[in-house]
N, C-alpha and C positions, 0 to 999 in steps of 0.2 A: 369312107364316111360320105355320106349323100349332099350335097350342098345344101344352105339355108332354102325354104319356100322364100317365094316372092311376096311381096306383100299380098296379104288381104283383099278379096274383091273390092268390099266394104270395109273404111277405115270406122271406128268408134266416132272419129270427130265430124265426119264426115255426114253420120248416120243422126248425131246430137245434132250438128248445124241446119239440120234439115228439122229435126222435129220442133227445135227452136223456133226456125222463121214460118213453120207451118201453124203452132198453135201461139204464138206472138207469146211467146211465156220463157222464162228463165229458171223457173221454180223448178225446187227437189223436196218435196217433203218426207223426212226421216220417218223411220217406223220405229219406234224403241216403246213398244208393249210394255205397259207394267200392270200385273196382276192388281196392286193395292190399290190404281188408280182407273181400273177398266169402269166405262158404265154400269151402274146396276144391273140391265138387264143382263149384262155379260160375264156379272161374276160367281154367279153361285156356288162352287166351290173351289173358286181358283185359286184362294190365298191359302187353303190348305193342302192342295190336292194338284200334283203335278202336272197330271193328264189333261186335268179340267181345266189347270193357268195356262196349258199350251194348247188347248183348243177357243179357251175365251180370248186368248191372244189375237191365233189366228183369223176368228170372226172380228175383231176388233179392225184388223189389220184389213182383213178384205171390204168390209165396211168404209173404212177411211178411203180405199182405193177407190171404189165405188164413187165417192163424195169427188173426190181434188182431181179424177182423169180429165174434165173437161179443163181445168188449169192448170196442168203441170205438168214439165215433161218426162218425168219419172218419179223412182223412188229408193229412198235408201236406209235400207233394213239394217240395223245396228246390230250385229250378230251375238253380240255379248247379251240381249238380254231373253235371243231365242236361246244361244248356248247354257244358258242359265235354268234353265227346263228340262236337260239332258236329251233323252234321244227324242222324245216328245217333242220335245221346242225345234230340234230341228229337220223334225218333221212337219214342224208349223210352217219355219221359214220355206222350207221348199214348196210348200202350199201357197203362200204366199207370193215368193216370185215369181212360180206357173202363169197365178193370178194377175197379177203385174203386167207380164207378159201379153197374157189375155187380151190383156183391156187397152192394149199398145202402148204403154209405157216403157220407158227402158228402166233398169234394174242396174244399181249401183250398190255392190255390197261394201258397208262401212264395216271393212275387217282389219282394217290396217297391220297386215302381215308383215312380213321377213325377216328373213332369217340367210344365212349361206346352203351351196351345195342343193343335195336332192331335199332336203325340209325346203324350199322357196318353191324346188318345181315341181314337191307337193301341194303346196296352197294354190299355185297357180293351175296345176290343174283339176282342185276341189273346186275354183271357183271361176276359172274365166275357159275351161276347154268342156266341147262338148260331152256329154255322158251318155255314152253307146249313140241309141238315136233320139236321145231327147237334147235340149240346146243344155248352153251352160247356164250354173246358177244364177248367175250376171253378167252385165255386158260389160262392166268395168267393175273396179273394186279400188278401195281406197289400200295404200302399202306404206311403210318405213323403210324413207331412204337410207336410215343412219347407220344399218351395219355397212352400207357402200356400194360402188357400183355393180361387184359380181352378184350381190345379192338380190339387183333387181333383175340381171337376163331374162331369168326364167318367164319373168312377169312379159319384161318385151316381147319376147317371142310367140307369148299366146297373143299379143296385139298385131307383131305382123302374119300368124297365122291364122288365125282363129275371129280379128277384126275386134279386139279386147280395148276396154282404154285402162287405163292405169290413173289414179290421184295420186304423187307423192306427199307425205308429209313436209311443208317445210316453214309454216311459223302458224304454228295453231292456236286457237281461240282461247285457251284457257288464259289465266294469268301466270300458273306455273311452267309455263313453255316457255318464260322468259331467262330461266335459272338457266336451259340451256340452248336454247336458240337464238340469244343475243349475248353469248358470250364474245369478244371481241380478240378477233385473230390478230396476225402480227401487223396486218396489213391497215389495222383499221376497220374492215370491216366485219360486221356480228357475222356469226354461224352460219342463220340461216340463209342469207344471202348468198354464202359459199354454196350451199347444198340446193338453189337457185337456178345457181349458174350451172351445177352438173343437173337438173331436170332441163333446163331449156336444151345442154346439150345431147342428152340422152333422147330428147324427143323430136331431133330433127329430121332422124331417118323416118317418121313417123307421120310428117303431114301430110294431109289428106287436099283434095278443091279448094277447101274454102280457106284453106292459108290456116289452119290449127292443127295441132299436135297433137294424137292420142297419149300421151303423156302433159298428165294435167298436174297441178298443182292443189293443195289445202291447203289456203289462207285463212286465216281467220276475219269474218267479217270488223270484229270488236278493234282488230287494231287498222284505224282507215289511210293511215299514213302508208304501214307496211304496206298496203293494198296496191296504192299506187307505186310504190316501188319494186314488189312484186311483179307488176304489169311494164314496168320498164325491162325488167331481167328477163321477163318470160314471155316476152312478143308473140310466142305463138302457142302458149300453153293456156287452155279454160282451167281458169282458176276456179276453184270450189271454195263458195266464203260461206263456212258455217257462222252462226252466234247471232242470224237476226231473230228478234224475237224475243224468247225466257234470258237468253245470254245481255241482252240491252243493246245492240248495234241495231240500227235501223236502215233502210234500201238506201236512203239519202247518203249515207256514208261511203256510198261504195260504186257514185261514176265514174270513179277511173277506170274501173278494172272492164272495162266494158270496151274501151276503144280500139281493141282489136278486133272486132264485129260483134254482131248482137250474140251470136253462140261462144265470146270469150269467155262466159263468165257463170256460173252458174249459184246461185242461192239457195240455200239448205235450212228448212223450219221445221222443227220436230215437234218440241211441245208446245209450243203456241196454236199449232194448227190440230195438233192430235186430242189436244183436250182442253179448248176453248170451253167447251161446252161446261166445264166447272167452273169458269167465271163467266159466262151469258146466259147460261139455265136455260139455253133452248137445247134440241135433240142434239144427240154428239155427230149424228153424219151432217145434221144441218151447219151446227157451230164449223164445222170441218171447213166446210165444201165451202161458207162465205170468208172465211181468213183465208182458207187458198186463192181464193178469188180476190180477194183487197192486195194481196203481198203481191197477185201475178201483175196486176196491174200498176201497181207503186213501182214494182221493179222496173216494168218495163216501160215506163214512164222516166224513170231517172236513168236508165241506161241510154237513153236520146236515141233509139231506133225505132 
């Protein structure tokens, strides 16, 4: 048996921390396309018509890209709602991150996979390893830690070969994450704190210069206490805090999570930014492209770099 490759030229955290302190931004705006809520011009038969909801998607999607590149330093396509359009949709998505790509952004697919065995080092390599000579669909992807540690390898090993980051799940935005992410072990402390502790240490073979781990975390922005406790267990993982915005967390809630340098932390807005435009009534790239721009600048304002 061949021994492991060496790391990655290029680490994921490495390649984030750079695009971070280049475009003074922390922003990730999600892409989750909905046919019943695309602009007018973009829907003519989408709500009926599958081809049509996964081609008005994907103009939607490149459109928005178009608007938020100058302030943001990627983007993350929710797969559930290209998968939802069958082969069509995810022939959108992959139009999409090409596009992404394009336009220099990095590409964060919110797939939140795993599983044991050859299903993990399937998904890991539909989503983080090259395809023939084109790159991979993304440059990280979000995963679930909870079936355990064998189940992320697969994930690792596309990070130190292939220069991948990984997001694990470990106290998410919603309010139903609480039934079992703050169940309370023998010791005292909740769940996800345990599953914390095995990200910070799954990600140590994993940092890169600037002192951060390709193995990052999902936190939710909505709970801001978790945040900074998060940020104590996870010194050197960029946490991902979705829920500012439609969810109600706002950037003021979330300086902790910053003081492992300006690239510890990343922020994620989907529908506040994607479809402003139905509460401003100006044009939807316009609407876009100014809340991208308000959020890049709140954040990066309260993260005191």
């Amino acid at each position: 048996m061949s021994a492991e490759p060496a790391l990655a030229t290029s680490l994921f955290a490495d390649r984030l921390a750079e695009a971070v302190e280049r475009k003074r931004s922390q922003l990730l705006v999600g892409l989750d396309p909905r046919p019943d809520l695309l602009p007018v011009e973009l829907v003519g038969d989408a709500q009926v018509d599958r081809v049509a909801a996964a081609e008005g998607s994907a103009r939607f999607c490149r459109g928005i890209i178009d608007s938020v590149a100058p302030h943001v330093v990627g983007v993350k396509p929710q797969l559930a709602f290209f998968e939802a359009l069958g082969a069509d949709g995810i022939r959108a998505l992959e139009d999409v991150c090409a596009y992404a790509r394009e336009a220099g952004l990095l590409v964060l697919a919110d797939a939140k996979r795993g599983d044991i065995g050859s299903t993990s080092r399937a998904y890991a390599s539909a989503y983080l390893e090259p395809r023939g000579d084109d790159p991979p669909l993304g440059d990280a992807m979000t995963v679930n830690v909870y079936p355990g540690r064998d189940s992320l390898e697969p994930f690792l090993a596309a990070c130190r070969r292939h220069g991948a980051g990984v997001f694990c799940l470990v106290k998410t935005s919603n309010e139903g994450g609480a039934d079992v992410q703050d169940l309370v072990l023998s010791d005292g402390r909740p769940l996800w704190q345990h599953v914390a502790r095995l990200v910070h240490e799954l990600g140590g073979e994993l940092v890169g210069s600037r002192g951060l781990s390709s193995v990052g975390a999902v936190v939710g922005a909505t709970h801001p206490r978790a945040v900074g406790e998060a940020r104590r267990l996870m010194p050197q993982a960029v946490l991902l805090l979705p829920g500012v915005g439609a969810q109600g967390a706002t950037p003021a809630d979330l300086a902790r999570a910053f003081t492992s340098g300006p690239a510890s932390a990343l922020v994620s807005a989907s529908r506040s930014v994607l479809y402003a435009f139905r509460t401003t009534g100006e044009d939807w790239r316009t609407a876009a492209a100014l809340e991208a721009a308000r959020l890049r600048r709140d954040v990066w304002a309260v993260s005191g770099w």
